[in-house]
Biopython code that builds the backbone (N, CA, C, O; Angstrom):
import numpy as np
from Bio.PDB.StructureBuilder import StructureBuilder

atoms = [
    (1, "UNK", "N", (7.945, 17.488, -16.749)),
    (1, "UNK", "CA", (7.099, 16.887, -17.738)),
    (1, "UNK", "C", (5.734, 16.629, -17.104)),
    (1, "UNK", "O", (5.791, 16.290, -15.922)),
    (2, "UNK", "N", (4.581, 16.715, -17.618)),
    (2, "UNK", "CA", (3.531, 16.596, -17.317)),
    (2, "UNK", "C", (2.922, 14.954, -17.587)),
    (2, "UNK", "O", (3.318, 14.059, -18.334)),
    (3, "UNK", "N", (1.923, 15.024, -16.734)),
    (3, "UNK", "CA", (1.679, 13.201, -16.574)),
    (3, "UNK", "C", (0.564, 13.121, -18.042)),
    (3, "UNK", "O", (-0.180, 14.016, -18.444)),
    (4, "UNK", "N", (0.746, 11.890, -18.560)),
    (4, "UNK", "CA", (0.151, 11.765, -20.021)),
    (4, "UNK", "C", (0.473, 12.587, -21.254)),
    (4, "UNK", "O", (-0.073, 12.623, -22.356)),
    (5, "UNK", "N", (1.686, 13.345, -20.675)),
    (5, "UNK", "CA", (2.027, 13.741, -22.491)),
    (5, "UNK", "C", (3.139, 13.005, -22.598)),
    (5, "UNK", "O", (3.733, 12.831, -21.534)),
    (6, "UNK", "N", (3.733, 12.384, -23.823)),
    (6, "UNK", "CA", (4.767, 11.341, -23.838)),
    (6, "UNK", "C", (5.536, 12.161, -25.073)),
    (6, "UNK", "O", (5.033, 12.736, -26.038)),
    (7, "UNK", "N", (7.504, 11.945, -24.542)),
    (7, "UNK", "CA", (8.078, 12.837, -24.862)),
    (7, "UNK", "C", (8.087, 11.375, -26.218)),
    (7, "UNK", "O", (7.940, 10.153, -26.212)),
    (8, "UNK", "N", (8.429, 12.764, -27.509)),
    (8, "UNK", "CA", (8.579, 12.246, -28.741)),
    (8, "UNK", "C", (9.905, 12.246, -29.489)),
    (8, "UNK", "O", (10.533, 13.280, -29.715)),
    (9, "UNK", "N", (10.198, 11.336, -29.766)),
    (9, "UNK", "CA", (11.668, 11.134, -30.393)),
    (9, "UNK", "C", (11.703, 11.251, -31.907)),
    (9, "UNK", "O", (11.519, 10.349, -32.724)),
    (10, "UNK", "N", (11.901, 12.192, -32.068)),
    (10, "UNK", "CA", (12.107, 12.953, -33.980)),
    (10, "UNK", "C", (12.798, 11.905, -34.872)),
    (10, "UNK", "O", (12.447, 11.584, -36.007)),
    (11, "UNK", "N", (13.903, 11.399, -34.125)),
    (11, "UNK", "CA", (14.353, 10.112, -35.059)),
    (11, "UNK", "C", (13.518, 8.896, -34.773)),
    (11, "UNK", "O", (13.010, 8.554, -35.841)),
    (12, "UNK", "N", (13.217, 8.233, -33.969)),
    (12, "UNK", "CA", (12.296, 7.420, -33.986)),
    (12, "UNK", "C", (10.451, 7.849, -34.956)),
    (12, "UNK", "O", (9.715, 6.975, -35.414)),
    (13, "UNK", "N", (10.236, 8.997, -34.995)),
    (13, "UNK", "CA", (8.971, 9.938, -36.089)),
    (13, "UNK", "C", (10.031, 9.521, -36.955)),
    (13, "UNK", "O", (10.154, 8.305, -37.101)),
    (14, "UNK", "N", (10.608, 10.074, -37.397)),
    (14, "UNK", "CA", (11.496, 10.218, -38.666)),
    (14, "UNK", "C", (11.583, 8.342, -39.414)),
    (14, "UNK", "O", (10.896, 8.073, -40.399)),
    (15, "UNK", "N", (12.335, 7.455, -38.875)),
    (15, "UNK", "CA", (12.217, 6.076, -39.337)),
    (15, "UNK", "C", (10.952, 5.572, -39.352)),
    (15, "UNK", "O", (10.888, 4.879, -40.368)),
    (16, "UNK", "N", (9.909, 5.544, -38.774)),
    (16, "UNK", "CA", (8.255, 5.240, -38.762)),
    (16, "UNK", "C", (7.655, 5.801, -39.950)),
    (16, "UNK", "O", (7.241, 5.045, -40.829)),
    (17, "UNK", "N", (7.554, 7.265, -40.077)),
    (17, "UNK", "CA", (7.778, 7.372, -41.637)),
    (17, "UNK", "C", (7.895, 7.235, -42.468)),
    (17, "UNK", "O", (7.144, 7.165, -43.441)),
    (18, "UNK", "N", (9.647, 7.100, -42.204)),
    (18, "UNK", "CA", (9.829, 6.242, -43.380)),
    (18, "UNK", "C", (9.534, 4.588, -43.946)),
    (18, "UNK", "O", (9.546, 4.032, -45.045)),
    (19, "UNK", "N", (9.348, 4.299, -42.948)),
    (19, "UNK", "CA", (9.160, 2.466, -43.323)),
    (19, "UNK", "C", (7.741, 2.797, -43.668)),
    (19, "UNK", "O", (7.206, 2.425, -44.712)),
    (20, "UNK", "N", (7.082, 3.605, -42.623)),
    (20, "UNK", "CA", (5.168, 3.137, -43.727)),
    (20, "UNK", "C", (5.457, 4.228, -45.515)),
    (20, "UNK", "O", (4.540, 4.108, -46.327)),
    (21, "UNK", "N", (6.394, 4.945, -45.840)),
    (21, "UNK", "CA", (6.454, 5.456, -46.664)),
    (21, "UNK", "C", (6.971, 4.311, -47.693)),
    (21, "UNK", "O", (6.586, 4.268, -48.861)),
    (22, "UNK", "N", (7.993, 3.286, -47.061)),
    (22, "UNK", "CA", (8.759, 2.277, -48.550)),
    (22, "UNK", "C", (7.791, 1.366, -48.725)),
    (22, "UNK", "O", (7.581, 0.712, -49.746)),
    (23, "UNK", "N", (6.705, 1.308, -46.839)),
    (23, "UNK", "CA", (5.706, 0.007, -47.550)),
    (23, "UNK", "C", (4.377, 0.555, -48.365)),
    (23, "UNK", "O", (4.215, -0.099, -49.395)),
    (24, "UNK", "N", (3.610, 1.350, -48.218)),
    (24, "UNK", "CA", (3.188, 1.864, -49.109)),
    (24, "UNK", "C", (3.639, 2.029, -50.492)),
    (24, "UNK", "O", (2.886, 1.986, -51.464)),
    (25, "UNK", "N", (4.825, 2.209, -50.534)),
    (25, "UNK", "CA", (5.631, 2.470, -52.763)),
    (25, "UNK", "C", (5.603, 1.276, -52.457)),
    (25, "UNK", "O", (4.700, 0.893, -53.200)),
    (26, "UNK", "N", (6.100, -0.053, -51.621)),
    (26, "UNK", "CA", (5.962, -1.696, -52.148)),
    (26, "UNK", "C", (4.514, -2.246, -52.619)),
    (26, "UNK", "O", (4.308, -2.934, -53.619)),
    (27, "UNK", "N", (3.399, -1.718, -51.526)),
    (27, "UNK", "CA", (1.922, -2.305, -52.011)),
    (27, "UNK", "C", (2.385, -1.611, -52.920)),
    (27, "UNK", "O", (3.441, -1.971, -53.439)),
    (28, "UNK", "N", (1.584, -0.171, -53.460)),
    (28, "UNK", "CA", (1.580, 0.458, -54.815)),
    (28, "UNK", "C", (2.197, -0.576, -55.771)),
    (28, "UNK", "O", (1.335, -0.977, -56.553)),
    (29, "UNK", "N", (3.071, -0.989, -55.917)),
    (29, "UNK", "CA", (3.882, -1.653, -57.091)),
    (29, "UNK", "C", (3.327, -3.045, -56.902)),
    (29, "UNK", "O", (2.618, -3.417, -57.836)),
    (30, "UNK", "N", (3.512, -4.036, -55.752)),
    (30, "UNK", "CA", (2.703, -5.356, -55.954)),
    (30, "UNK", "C", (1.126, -4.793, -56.830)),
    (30, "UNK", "O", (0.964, -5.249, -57.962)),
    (31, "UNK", "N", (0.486, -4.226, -56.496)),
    (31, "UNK", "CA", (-0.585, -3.763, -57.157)),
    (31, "UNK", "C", (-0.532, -3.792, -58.402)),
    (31, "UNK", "O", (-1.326, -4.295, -59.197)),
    (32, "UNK", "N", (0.641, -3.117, -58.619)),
    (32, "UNK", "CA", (0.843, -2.691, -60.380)),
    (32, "UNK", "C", (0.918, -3.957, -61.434)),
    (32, "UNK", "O", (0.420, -4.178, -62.538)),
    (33, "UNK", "N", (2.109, -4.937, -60.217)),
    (33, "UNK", "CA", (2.255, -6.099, -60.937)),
    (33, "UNK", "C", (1.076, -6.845, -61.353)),
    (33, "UNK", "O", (0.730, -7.249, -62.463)),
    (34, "UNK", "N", (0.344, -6.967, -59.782)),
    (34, "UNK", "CA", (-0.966, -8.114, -59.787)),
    (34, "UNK", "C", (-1.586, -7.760, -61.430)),
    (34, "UNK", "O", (-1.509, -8.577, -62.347)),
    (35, "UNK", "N", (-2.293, -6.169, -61.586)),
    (35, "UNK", "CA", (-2.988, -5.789, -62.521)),
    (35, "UNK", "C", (-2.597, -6.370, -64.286)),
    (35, "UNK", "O", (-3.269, -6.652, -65.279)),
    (36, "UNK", "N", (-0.442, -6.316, -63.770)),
    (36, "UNK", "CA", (-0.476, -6.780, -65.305)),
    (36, "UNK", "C", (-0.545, -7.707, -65.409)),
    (36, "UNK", "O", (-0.995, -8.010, -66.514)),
    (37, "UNK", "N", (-0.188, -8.988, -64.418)),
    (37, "UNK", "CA", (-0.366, -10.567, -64.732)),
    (37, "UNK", "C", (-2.172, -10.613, -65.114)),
    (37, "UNK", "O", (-2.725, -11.326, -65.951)),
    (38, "UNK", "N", (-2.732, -9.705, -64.283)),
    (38, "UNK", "CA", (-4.166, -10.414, -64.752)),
    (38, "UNK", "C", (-4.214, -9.608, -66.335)),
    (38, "UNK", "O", (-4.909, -10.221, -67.145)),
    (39, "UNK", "N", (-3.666, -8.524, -66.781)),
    (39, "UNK", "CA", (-3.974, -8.029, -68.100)),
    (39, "UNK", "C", (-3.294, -9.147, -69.156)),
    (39, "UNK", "O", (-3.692, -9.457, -70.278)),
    (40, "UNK", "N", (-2.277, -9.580, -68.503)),
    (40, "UNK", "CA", (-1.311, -9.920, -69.698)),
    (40, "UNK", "C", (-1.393, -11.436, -69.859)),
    (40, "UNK", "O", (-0.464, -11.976, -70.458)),
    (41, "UNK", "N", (-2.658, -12.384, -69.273)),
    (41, "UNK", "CA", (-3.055, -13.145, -68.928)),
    (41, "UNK", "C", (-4.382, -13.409, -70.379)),
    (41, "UNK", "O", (-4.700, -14.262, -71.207)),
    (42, "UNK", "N", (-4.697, -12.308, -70.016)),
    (42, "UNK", "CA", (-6.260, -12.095, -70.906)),
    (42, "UNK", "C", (-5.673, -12.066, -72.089)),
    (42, "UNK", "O", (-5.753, -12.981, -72.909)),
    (43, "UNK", "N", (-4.796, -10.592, -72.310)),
    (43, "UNK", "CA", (-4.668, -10.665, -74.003)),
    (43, "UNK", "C", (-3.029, -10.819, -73.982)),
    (43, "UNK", "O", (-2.355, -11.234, -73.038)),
    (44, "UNK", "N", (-2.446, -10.263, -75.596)),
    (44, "UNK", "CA", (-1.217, -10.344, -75.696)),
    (44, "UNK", "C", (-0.098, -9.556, -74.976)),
    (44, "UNK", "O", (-0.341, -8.351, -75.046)),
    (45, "UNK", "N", (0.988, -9.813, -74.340)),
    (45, "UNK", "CA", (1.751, -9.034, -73.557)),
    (45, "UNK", "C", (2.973, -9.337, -74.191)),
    (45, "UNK", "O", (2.978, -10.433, -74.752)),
    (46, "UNK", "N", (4.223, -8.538, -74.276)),
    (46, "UNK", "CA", (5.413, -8.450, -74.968)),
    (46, "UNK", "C", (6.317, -8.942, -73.933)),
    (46, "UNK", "O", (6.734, -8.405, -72.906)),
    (47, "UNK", "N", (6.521, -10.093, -74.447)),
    (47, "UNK", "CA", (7.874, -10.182, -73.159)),
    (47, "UNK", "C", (9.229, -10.049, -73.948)),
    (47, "UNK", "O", (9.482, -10.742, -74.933)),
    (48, "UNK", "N", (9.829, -9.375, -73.581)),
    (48, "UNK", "CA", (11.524, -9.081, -73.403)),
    (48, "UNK", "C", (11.944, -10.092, -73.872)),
    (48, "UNK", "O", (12.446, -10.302, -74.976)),
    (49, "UNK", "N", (11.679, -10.972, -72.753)),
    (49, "UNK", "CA", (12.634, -12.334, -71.915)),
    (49, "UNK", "C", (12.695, -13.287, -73.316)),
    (49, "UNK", "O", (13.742, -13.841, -73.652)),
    (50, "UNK", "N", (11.484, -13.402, -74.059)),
    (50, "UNK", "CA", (11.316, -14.607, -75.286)),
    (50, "UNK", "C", (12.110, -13.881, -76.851)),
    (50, "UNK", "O", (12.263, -12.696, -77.149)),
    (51, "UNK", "N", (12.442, -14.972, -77.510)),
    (51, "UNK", "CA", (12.981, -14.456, -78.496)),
    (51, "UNK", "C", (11.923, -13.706, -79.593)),
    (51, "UNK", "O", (10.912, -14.359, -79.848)),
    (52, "UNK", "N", (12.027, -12.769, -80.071)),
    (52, "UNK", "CA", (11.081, -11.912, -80.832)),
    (52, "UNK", "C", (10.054, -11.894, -80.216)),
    (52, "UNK", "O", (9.212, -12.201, -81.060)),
    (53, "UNK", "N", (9.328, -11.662, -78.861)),
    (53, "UNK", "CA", (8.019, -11.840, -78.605)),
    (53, "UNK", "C", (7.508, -12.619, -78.949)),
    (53, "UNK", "O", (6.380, -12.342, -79.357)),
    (54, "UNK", "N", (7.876, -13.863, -79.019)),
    (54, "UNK", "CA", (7.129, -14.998, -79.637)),
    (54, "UNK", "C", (6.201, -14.508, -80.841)),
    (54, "UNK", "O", (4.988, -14.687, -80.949)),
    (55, "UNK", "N", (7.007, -13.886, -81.666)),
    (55, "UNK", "CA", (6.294, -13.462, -82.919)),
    (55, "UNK", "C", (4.916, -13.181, -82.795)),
    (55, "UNK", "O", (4.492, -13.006, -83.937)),
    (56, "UNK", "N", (3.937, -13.041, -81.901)),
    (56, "UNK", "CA", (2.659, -12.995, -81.581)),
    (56, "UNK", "C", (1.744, -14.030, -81.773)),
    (56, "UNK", "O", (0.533, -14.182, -81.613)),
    (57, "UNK", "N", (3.259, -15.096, -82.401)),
    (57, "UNK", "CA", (2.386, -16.406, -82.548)),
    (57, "UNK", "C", (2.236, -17.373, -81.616)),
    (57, "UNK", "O", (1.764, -18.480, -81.878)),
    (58, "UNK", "N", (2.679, -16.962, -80.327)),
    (58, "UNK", "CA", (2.760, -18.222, -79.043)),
    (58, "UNK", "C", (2.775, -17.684, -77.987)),
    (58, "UNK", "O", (2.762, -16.484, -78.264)),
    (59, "UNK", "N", (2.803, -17.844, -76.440)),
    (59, "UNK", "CA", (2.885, -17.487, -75.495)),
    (59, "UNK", "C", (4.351, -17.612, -75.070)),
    (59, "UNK", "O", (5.080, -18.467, -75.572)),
    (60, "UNK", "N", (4.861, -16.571, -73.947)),
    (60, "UNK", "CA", (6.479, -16.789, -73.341)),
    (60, "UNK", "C", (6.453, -17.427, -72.365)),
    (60, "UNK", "O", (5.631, -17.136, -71.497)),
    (61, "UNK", "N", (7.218, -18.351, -72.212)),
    (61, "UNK", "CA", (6.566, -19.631, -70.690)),
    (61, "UNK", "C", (7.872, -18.675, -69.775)),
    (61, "UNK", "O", (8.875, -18.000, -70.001)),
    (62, "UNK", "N", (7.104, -19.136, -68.727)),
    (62, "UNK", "CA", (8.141, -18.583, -67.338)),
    (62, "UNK", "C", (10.054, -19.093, -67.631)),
    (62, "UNK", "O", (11.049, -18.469, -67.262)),
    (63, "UNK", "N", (9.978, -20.473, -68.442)),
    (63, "UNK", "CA", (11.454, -20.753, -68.572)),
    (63, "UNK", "C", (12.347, -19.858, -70.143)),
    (63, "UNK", "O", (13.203, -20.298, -70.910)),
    (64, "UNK", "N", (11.577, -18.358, -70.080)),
    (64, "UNK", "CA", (11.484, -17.542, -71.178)),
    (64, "UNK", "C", (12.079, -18.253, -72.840)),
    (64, "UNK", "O", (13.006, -17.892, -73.566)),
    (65, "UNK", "N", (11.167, -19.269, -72.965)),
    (65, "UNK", "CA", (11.030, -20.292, -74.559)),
    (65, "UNK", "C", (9.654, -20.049, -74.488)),
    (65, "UNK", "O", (8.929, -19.814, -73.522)),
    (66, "UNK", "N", (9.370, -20.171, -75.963)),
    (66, "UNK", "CA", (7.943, -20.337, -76.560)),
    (66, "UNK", "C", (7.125, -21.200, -76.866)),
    (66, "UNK", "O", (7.387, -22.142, -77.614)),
    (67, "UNK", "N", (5.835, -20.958, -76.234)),
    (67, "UNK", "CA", (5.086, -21.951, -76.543)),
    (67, "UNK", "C", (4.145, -21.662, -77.575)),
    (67, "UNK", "O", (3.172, -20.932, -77.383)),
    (68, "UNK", "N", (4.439, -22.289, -78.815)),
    (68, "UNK", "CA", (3.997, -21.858, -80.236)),
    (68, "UNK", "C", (2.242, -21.851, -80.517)),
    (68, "UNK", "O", (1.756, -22.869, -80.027)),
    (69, "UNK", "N", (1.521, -21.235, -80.974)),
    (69, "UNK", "CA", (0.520, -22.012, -81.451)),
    (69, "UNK", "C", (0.016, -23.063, -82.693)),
    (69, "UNK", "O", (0.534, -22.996, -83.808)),
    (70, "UNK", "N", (-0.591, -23.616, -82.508)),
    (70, "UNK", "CA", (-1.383, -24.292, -83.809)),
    (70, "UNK", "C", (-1.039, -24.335, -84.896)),
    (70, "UNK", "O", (-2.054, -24.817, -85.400)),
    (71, "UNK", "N", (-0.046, -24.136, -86.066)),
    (71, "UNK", "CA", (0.704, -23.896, -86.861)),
    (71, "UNK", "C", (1.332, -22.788, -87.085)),
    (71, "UNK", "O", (1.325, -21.980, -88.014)),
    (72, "UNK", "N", (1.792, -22.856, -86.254)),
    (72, "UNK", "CA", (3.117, -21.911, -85.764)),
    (72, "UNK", "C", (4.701, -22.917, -85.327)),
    (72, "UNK", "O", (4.583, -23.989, -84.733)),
    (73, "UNK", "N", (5.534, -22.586, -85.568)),
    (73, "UNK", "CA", (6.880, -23.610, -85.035)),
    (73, "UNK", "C", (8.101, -22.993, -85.081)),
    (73, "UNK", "O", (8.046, -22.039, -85.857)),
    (74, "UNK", "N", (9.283, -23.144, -84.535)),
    (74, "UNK", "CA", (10.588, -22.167, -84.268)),
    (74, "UNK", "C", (10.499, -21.651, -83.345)),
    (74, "UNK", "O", (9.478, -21.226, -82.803)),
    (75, "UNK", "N", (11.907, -21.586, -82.904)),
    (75, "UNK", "CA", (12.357, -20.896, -81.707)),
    (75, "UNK", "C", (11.598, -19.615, -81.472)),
    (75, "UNK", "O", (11.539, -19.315, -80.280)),
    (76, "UNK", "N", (11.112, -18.936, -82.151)),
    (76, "UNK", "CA", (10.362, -17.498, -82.137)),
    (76, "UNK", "C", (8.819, -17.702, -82.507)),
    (76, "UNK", "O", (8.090, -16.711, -82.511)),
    (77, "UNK", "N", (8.255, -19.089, -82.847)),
    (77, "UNK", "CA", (7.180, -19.315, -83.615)),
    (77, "UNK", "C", (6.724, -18.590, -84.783)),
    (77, "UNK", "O", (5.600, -18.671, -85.279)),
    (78, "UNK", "N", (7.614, -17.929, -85.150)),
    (78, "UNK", "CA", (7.767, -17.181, -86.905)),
    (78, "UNK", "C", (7.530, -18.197, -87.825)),
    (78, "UNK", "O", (6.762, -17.871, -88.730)),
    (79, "UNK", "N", (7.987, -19.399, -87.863)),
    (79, "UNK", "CA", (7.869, -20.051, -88.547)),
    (79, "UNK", "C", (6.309, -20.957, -89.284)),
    (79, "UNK", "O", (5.855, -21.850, -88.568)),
    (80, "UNK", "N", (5.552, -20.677, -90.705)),
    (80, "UNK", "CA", (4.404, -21.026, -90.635)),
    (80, "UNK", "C", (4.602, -22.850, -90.909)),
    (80, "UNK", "O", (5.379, -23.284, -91.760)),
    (81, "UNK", "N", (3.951, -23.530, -90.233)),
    (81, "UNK", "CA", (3.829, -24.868, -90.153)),
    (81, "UNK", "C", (2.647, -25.751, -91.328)),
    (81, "UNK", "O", (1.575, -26.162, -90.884)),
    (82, "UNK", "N", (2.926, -25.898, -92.430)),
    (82, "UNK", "CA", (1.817, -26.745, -92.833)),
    (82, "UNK", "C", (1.216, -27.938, -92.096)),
    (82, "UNK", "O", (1.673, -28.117, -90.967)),
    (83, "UNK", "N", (0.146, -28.907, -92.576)),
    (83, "UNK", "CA", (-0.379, -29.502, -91.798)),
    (83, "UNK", "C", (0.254, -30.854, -92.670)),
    (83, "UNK", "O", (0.502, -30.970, -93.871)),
    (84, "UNK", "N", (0.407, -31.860, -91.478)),
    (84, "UNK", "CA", (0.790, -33.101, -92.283)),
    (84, "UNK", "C", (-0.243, -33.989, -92.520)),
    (84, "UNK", "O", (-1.234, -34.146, -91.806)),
    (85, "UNK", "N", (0.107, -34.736, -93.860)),
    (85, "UNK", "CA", (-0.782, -35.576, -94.504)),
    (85, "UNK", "C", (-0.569, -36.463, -95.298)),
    (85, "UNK", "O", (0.294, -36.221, -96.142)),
    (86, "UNK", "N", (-1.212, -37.725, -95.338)),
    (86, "UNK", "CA", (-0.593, -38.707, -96.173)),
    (86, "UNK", "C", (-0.073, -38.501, -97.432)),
    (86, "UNK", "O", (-0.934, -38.095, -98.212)),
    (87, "UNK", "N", (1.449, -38.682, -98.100)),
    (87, "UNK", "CA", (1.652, -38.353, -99.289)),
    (87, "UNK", "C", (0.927, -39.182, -100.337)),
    (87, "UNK", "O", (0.890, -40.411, -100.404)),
    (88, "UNK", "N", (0.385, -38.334, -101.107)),
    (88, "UNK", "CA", (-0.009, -39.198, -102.716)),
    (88, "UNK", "C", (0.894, -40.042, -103.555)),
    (88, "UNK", "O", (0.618, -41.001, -104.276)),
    (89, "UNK", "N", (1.807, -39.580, -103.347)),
    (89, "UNK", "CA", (3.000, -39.618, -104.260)),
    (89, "UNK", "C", (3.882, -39.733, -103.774)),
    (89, "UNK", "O", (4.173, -38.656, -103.253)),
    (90, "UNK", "N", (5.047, -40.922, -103.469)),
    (90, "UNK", "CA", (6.371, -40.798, -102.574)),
    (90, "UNK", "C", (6.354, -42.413, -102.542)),
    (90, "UNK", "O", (5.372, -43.142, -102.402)),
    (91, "UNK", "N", (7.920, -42.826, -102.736)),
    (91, "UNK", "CA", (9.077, -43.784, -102.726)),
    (91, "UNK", "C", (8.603, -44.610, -101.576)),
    (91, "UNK", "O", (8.283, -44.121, -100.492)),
    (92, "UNK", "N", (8.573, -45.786, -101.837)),
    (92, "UNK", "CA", (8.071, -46.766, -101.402)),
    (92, "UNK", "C", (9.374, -47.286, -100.030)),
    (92, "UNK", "O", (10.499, -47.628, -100.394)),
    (93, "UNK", "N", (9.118, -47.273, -99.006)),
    (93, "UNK", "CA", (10.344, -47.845, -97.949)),
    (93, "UNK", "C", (10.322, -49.026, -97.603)),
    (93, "UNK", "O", (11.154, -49.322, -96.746)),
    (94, "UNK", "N", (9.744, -49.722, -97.918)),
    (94, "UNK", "CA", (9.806, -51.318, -98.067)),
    (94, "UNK", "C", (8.451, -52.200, -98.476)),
    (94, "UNK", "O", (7.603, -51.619, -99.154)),
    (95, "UNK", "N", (8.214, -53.640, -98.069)),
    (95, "UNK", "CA", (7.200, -53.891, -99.047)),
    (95, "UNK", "C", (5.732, -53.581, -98.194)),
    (95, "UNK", "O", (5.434, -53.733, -97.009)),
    (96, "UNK", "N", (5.061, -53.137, -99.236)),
    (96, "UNK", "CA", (3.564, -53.049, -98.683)),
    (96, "UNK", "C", (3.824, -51.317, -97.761)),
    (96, "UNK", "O", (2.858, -50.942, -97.097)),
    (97, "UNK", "N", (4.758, -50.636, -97.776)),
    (97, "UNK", "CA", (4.962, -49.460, -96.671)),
    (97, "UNK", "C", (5.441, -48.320, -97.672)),
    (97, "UNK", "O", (6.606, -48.195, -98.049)),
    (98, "UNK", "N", (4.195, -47.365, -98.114)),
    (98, "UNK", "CA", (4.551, -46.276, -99.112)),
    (98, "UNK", "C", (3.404, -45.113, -97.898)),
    (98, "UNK", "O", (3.056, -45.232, -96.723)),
    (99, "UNK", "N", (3.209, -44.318, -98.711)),
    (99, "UNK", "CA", (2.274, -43.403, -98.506)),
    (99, "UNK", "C", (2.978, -42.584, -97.189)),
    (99, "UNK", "O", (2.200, -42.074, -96.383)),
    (100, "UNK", "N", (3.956, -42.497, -97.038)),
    (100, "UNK", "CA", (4.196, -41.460, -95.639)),
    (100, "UNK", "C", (3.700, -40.259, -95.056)),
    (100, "UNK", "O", (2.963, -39.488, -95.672)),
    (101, "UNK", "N", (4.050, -40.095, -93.988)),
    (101, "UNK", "CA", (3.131, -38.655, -93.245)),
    (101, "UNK", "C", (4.215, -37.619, -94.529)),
    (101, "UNK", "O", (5.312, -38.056, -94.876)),
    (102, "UNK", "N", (3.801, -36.606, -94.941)),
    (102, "UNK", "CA", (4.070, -35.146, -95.397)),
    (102, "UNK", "C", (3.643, -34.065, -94.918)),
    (102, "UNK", "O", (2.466, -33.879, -94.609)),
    (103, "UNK", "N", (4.759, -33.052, -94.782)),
    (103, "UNK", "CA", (4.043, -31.711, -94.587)),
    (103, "UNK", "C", (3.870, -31.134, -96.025)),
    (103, "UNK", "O", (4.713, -30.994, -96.911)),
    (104, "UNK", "N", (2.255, -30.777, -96.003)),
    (104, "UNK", "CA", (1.831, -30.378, -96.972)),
    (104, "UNK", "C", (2.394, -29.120, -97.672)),
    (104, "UNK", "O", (3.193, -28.328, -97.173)),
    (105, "UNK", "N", (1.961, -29.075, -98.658)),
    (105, "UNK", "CA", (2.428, -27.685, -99.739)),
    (105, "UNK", "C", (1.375, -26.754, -100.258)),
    (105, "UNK", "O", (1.687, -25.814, -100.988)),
]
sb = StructureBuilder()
sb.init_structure("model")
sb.init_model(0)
sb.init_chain("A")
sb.init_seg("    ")
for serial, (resi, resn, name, xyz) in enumerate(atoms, 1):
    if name == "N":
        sb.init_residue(resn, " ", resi, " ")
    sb.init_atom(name, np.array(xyz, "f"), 0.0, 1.0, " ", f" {name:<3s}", serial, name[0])
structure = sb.get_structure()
């Protein structure tokens, strides 16, 4: 063997390879992820995990339940929510105590 050439081990090439080959496909994919949390952050993203996609009416929280919007309500936020408001009209529950909260119609 000659001085300064260093003998090379094909299986040792061979596993080096391969590990910068699985970490490279791992960045690649952290990448992929990072891109969709920041996409799916901005606008609407479909999650699986929530019941109906949160109907497009709420966000899917990490504990995959919905967090509804603004008159929106239900397990899926399908549900449209009127706004509540003092009733005009409604049965008096004791003295001096009428007018209750209502969801409107």
């Amino acid at each position: 063997m000659r001085p300064g050439k260093r003998v090379v081990d094909r299986k040792s090439e061979n596993a080096l390879q391969l590990t910068l080959r699985i970490l490279v496909m791992r960045a690649r994919m952290l990448v992929v992820f990072l891109l969709l949390l920041v996409i799916c952050d901005n606008i609407y993203c479909v999650s699986s995990l929530c019941p109906n996609a949160c109907s497009r009416h709420g966000q899917c929280l990490p504990t995959d339940r919905c967090d509804c919007w603004e008159g929106w309500g239900g397990a899926d936020c399908s549900e449209r929510l009127c706004p509540m408001g003092t009733a005009w009209f409604d049965a008096a529950t004791g003295d001096d105590v009428a007018h209750a909260k209502e969801q409107c119609r």
